[in-house]
C-alpha positions as CSV (number, residue, x, y, z in Angstrom):
1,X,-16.5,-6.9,2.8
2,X,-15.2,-8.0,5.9
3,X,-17.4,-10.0,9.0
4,X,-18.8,-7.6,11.5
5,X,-18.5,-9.2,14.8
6,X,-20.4,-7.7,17.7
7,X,-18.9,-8.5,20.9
8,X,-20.9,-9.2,23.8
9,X,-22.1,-5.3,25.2
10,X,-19.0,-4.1,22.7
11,X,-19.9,-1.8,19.4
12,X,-19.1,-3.4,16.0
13,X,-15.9,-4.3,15.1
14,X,-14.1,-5.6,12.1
15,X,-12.9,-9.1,12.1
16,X,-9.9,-9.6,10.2
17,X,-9.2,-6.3,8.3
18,X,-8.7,-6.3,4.6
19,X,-4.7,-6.0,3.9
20,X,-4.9,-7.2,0.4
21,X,-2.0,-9.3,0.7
22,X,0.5,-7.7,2.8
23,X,1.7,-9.7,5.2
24,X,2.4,-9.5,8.4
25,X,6.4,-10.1,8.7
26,X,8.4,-12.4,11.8
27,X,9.8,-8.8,13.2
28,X,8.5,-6.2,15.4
29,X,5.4,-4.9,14.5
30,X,4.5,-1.5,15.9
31,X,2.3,-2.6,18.7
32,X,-1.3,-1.5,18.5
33,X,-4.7,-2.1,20.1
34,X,-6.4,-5.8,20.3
35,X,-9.9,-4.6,19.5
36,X,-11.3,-8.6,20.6
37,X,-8.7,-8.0,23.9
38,X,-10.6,-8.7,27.2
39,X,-11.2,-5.7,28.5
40,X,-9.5,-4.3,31.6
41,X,-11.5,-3.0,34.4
42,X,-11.8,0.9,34.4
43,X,-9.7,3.2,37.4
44,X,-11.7,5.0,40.0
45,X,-12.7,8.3,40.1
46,X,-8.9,9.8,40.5
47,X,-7.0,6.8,40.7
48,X,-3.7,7.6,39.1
49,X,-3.3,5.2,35.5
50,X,-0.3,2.5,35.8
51,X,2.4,4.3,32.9
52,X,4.4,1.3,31.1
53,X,8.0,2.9,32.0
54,X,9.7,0.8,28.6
55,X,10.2,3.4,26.1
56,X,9.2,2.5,22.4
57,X,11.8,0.7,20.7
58,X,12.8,2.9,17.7
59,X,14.1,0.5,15.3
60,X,10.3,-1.0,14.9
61,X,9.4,-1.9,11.5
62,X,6.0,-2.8,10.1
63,X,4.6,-4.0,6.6
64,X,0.7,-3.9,7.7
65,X,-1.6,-2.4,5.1
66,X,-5.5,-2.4,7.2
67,X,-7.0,-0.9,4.1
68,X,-7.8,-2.1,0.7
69,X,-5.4,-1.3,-2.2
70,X,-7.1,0.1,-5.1
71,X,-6.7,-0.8,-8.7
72,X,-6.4,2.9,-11.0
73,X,-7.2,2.9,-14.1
74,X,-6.5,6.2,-16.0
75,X,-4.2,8.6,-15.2
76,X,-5.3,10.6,-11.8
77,X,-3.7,11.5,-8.5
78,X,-4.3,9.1,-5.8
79,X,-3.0,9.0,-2.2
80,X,-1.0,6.7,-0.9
81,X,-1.4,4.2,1.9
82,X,2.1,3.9,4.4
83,X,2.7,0.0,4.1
84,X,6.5,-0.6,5.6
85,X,8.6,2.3,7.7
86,X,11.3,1.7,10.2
87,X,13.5,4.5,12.1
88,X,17.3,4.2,12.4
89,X,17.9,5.6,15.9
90,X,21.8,5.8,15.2
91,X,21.6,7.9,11.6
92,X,18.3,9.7,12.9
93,X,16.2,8.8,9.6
94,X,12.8,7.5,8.6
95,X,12.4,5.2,6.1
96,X,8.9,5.0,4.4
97,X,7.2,2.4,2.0
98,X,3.8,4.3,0.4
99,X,1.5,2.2,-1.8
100,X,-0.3,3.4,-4.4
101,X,-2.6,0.8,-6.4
102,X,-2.0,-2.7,-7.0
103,X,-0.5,-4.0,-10.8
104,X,1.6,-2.2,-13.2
105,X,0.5,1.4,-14.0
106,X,1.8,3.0,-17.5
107,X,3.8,5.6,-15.2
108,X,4.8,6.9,-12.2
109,X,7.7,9.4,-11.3
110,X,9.5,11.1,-8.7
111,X,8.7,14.0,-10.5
112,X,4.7,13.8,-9.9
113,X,5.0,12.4,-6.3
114,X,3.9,14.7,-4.1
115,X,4.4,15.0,0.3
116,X,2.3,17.3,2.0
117,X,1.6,18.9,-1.4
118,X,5.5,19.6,-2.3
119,X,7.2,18.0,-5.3
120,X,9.1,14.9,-3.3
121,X,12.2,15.4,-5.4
122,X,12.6,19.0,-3.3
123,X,10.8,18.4,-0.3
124,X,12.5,19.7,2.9
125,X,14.3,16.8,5.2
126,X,13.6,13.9,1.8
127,X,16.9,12.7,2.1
128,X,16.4,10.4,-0.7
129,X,13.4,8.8,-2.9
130,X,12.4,6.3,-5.6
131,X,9.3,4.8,-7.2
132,X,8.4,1.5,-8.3
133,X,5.8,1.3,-11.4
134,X,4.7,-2.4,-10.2
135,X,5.4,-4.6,-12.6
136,X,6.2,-7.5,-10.7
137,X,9.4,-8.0,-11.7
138,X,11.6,-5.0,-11.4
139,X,13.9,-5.0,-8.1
140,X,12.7,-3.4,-5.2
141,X,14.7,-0.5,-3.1
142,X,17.6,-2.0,-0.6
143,X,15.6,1.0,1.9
144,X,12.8,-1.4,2.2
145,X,14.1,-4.9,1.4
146,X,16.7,-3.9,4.7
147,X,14.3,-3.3,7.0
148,X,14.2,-5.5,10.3
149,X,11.6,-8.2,9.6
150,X,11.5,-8.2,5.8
151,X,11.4,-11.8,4.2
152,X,11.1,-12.8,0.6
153,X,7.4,-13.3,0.9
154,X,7.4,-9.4,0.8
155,X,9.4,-8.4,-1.7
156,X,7.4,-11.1,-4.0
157,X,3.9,-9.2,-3.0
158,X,5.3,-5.5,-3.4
159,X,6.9,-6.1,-6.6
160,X,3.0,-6.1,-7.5
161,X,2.4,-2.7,-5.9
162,X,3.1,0.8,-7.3
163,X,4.7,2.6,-4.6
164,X,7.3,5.4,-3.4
165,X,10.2,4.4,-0.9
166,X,11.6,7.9,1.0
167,X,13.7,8.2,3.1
168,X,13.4,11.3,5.6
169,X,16.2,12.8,7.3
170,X,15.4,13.8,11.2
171,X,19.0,14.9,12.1
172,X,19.5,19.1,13.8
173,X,16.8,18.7,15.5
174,X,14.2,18.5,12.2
175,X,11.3,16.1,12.5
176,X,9.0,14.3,10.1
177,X,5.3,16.4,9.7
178,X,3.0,14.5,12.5
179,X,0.6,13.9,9.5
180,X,2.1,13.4,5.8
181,X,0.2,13.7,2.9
182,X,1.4,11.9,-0.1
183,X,0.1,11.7,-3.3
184,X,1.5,11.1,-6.8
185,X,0.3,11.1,-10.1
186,X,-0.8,7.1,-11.7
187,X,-0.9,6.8,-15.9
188,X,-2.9,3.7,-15.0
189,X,-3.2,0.3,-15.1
190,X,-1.7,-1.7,-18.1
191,X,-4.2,-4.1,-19.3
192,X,-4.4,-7.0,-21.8
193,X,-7.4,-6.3,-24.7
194,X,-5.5,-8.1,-27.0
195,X,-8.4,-10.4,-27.3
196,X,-10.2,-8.2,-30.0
197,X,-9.5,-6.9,-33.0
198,X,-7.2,-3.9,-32.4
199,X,-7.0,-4.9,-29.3
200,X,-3.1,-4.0,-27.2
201,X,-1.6,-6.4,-25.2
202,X,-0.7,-3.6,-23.0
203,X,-2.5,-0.6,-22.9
204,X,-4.1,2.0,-20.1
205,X,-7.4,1.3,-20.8
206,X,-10.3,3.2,-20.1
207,X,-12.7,1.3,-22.1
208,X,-15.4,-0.7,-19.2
209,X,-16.0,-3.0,-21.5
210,X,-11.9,-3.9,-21.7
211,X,-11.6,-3.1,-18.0
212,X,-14.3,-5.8,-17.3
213,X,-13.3,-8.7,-19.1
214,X,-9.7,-8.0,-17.4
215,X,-11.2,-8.2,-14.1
216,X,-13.0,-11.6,-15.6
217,X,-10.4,-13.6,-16.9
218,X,-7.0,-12.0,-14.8
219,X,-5.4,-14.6,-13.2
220,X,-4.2,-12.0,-10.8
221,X,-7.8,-11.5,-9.9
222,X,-8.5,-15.3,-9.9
223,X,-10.6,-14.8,-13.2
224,X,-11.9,-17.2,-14.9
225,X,-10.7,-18.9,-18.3
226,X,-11.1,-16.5,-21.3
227,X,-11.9,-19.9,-23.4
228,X,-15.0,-19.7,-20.9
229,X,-15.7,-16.2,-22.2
230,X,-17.4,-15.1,-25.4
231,X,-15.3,-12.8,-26.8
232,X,-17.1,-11.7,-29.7
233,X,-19.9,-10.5,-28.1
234,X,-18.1,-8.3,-25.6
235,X,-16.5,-7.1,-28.4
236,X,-19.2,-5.6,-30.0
237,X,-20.3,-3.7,-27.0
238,X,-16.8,-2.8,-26.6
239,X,-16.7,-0.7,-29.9
């Protein structure tokens, strides 16, 4: 859990929200509110509010995650988080980056990905659309490895993400819903439970037994060494 700071007269605040890993990239980042900011000094009573006459520059892009990316295990629908988006001003489109879960899930289509409850493959204004199953290998779109800001760092961290990339089309006048809802349907996390008899090396593992000596020993969850673990016993609860 994150530090609750509480500022001098101020209600409580987070201190350093949880992005699990996203970074922060050198571009713009949409600007937002400094909740530690000092505070300005409130109008008067009918004291017209100074209006910032710079318009917001379109071709922002941000890869900011404030909310913690859950690990799925089984198959279930989850909804996703919107991690990286930039609009092209010239070609009128929005390009979106939705994260699902962290580490490879045994499956995740097009076909079960889902924007404000339509199929994404024949959603209105989806001018185009593709998933990544997060294995950490497998190349990422050129929609979101293009966008202004994006380094390497970021490709290496959502390689390890499941996520859709869209791209919506906002030309004649159409524009994307003011609040998207997008879901899609996870097979679940691969795991190693090779380490008893029967045991997969890869395998969408339901078992809490299997699932907690994964989270124990997975170096992607800074585990500790399985030689440190008694496998036998955990294997005969496992059962």
């Amino acid at each position: 859990m994150p530090t609750i700071r509480r500022p001098s007269g101020d209600r409580p605040v987070l201190a350093d929200p949880i992005s699990n890993g996203i970074r922060r990239p050198t571009g713009r980042v949409k600007p937002g509110i400094d909740p530690f900011a000092t505070p300005r000094a409130l109008p008067r009573a009918n004291e017209p509010k100074a209006v910032d006459p710079t318009p917001p520059d379109a071709s922002q892009a941000a890869t900011i995650l404030d909310h913690v990316v859950p690990m799925v295990f089984g198959t279930r629908r989850v909804p996703g988080l919107i991690g990286a988006w930039e609009y092209d001003e010239s070609a009128k489109t929005l390009a979106l980056g939705v994260v699902f879960a962290v580490g490879e899930q045994d499956s995740i289509s097009t076909s079960t990905t889902y924007i404000n409850g339509e199929v994404i493959t024949s959603a209105g204004g989806v001018a185009s659309e593709g998933v990544h199953v997060g294995d950490g290998s497998t190349a990422l779109s050129s929609v979101l490895t293009g966008m202004d800001g994006w380094v390497a760092a970021d490709t290496t961290l959502w390689k390890q993400y499941a996520h859709a990339v869209m791209v919506i089309d906002c030309k004649g006048g159409a524009r994307a819903p003011g609040n998207l809802r997008i879901e899609t349907d996870l097979g679940g996390m691969l795991i190693d439970a090779s380490w008893r008899d029967g045991g997969s090396a890869s395998t969408a593992s339901v078992n809490p037994i299997e699932l907690a000596y994964y989270l124990n020993t997975s170096a992607l969850y800074r585990g500790v060494s399985s030689a440190r673990i008694h496998a036998a016993s955990w294997a005969e609860v496992a059962d």
